[in-house]
Each structure stands twice: as structure tokens, then as C-alpha cells.
C-alpha positions as CSV (number, residue, x, y, z in Angstrom):
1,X,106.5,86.6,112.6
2,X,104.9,84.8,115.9
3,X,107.9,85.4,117.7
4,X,107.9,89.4,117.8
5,X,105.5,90.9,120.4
6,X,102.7,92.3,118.2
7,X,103.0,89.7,115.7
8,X,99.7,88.1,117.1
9,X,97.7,91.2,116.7
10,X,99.3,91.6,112.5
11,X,98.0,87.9,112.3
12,X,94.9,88.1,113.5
13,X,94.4,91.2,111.3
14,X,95.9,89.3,108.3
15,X,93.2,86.5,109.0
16,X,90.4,89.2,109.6
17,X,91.3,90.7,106.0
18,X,91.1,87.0,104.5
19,X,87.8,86.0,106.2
20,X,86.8,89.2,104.8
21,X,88.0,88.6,101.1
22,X,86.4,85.5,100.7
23,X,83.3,86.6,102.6
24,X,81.6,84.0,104.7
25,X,80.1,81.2,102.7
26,X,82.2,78.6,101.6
27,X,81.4,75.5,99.4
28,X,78.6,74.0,101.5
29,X,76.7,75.3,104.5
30,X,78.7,75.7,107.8
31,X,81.7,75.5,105.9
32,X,84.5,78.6,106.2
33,X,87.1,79.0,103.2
34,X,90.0,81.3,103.9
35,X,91.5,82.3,101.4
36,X,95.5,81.3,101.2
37,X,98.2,83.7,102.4
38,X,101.3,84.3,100.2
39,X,104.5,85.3,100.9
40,X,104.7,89.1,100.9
41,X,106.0,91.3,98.1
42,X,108.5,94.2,97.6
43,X,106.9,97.0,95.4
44,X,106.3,100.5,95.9
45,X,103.0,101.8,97.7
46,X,101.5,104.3,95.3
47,X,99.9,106.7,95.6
48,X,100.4,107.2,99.1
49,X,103.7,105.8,100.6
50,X,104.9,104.2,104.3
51,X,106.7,107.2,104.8
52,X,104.1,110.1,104.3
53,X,101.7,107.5,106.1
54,X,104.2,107.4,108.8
55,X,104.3,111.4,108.5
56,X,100.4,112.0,108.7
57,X,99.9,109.9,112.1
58,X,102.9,111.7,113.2
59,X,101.4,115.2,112.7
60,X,98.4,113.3,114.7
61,X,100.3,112.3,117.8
62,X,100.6,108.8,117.1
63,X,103.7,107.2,116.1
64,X,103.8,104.8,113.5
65,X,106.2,102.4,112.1
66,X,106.9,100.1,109.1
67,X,106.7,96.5,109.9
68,X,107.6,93.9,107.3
69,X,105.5,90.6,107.4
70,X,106.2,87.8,106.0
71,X,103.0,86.7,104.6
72,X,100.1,89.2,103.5
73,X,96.8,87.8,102.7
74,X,96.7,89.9,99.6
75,X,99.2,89.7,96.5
76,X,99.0,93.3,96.3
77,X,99.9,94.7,99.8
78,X,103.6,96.0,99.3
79,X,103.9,98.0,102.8
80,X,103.0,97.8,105.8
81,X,103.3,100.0,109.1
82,X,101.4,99.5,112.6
83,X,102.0,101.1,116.5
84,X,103.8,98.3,117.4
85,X,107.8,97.2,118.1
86,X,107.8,101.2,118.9
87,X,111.7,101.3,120.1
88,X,110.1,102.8,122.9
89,X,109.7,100.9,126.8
90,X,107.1,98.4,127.2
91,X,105.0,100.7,129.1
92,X,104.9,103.5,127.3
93,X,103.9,101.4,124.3
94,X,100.9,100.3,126.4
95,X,99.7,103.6,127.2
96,X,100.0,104.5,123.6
97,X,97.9,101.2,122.6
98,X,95.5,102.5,125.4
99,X,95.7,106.1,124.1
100,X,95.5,105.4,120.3
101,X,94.0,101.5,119.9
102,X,96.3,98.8,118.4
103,X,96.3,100.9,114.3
104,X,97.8,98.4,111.5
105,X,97.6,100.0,107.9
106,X,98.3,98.3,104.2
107,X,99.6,100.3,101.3
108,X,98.8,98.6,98.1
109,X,100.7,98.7,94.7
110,X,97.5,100.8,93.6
111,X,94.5,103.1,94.5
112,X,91.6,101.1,95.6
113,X,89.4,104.2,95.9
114,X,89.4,108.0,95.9
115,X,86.6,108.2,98.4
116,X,87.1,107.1,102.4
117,X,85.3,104.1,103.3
118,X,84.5,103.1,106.6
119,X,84.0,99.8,107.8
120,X,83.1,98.7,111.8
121,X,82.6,95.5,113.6
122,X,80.6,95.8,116.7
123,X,79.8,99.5,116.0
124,X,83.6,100.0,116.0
125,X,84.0,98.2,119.4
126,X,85.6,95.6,117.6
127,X,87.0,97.2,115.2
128,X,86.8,99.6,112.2
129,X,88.6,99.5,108.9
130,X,89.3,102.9,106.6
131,X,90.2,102.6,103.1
132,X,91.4,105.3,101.2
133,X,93.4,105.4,97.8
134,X,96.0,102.6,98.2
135,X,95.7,102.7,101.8
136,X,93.4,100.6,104.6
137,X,94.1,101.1,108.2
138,X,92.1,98.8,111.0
139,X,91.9,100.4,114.4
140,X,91.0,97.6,117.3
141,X,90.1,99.8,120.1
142,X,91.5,99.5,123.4
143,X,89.9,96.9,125.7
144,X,90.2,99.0,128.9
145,X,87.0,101.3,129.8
146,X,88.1,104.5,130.5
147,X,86.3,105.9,133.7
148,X,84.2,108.9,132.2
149,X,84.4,107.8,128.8
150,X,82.5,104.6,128.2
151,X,83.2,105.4,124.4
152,X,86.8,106.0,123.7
153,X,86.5,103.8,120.9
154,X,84.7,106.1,119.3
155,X,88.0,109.1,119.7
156,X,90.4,106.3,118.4
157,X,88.4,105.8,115.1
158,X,87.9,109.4,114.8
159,X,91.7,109.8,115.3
160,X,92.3,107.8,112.4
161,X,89.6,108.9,110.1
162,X,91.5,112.6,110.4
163,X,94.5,111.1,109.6
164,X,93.2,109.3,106.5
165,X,90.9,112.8,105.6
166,X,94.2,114.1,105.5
167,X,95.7,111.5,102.7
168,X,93.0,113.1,100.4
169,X,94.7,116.3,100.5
């Protein structure tokens, strides 16, 4: 996994979502537990699979494609996709991650919940999570400032909230 471009970005979000699990207080103070990542399983995303996932970005503009991890930091993850390893040149996969934010989503064996949740770190500066049914997408925004829009972050998270409004459907 750390040799593909990309791969740091799916760790870093795989450690994000552990920190996140176990919350922040470990056994004593100033102490950190993470929680221990597992080897990824094969299983079917339900309700909502990789493929209409992959189909509702696409409808959005943004390409999407399934990546396969090696570890997930939850036993129930079964797919994953992200707009990364594009098949596309290196440039234009920067000026998508520019364009769209660096988007990596979980499906899960199961529905987690049938209303969308929204998450952000930083006021979505950092980052902002959506969970819908069996499906939680993280959007890290695009580090560049855009020159007459100091808040582009704020059109990437929209970007994916429409596309996860549209899983409901």
C-alpha cells in the first residue's frame, strides 16, 4: 500500500478513522490508544455498492475509482473507492485533486444510518466526513487558495454532500 502514489493519503485516513473510533483518551492521561488495523475483507457493500457510488460522483463530475487496501481500520469496511490512481496523467489528476479535494469513501457490509451526518475538522478546512447508509466519504480540501475564493473548501464539501443527498434517493 505505501508504495502506490496516494497510498499516504488512504493511510492517513485509515489512521484518522482509528483515532476517531477509539476517541482520544486512552488508559491514563496523555496516553493515545489506536485501535489495531486488520487485514481487509471481501463482502458485499450493501445497501449502496462501489459501483452506483462510483456512478453518483460520476453524474457529479468527479471521477471515482475502487481502490483495494490492504488493511481497513474497521472489520466491517468491504469496499473502498477514492480520486486517486485515476489512469489519467499526473497533471490532470492534480487539477482534479485541486478541483474536487482528495474524496476517499468506505462502504460497509451494513447501513450505519438512514440520515446524512456531517462531520468537519477545522470547519471543514481539514476535513469533513459524510456518513450515509453504509457509506462514509472524507473530503480533505485542497491546500492551494484559490485567488477569489478564500473558501473553496467549502464547494468541495458541498460537492460531496450532493452526491451523498443523492444515495438517499
Amino acid at each position: 500500500m505505501l508504495g502506490r502514489p496516494g497510498a499516504t493519503l488512504s493511510l492517513a485516513a485509515a489512521v484518522c478513522l482509528a483515532l476517531l473510533a477509539t476517541g482520544c483518551g486512552g488508559g491514563g492521561a496523555g496516553q493515545l490508544r489506536i485501535t489495531k488495523m486488520s487485514p481487509c475483507v471481501a463482502g458485499t457493500p450493501s445497501p449502496v455498492s462501489a459501483r452506483t457510488l462510483i456512478r453518483k460522483f460520476a453524474a457529479r463530475g468527479i471521477a471515482m475509482r475502487r481502490d483495494h487496501p490492504k488493511l481497513c481500520p474497521d472489520p466491517h469496511i468491504v469496499a473502498s473507492v477514492w480520486n486517486s490512481d485515476l489512469h489519467i496523467s499526473a497533471a490532470q489528476e492534480r487539477a482534479a485533486k485541486m478541483r474536487h479535494g482528495a474524496i476517499t469513501c468506505e462502504l460497509y457490509d451494513s447501513a450505519r444510518t438512514e440520515e446524512l451526518e456531517r462531520l468537519t475538522f477545522a470547519h471543514g478546512r481539514t476535513a469533513a466526513v459524510f456518513t450515509l447508509k453504509n457509506v462514509s466519504c472524507t473530503v480533505y480540501p485542497s491546500s492551494q487558495i484559490y485567488l477569489g475564493s478564500p473558501d473553496h473548501h467549502r464547494e468541495q464539501d458541498r460537492a460531496v454532500q450532493r452526491v451523498m443527498r443523492s444515495l438517499s434517493r
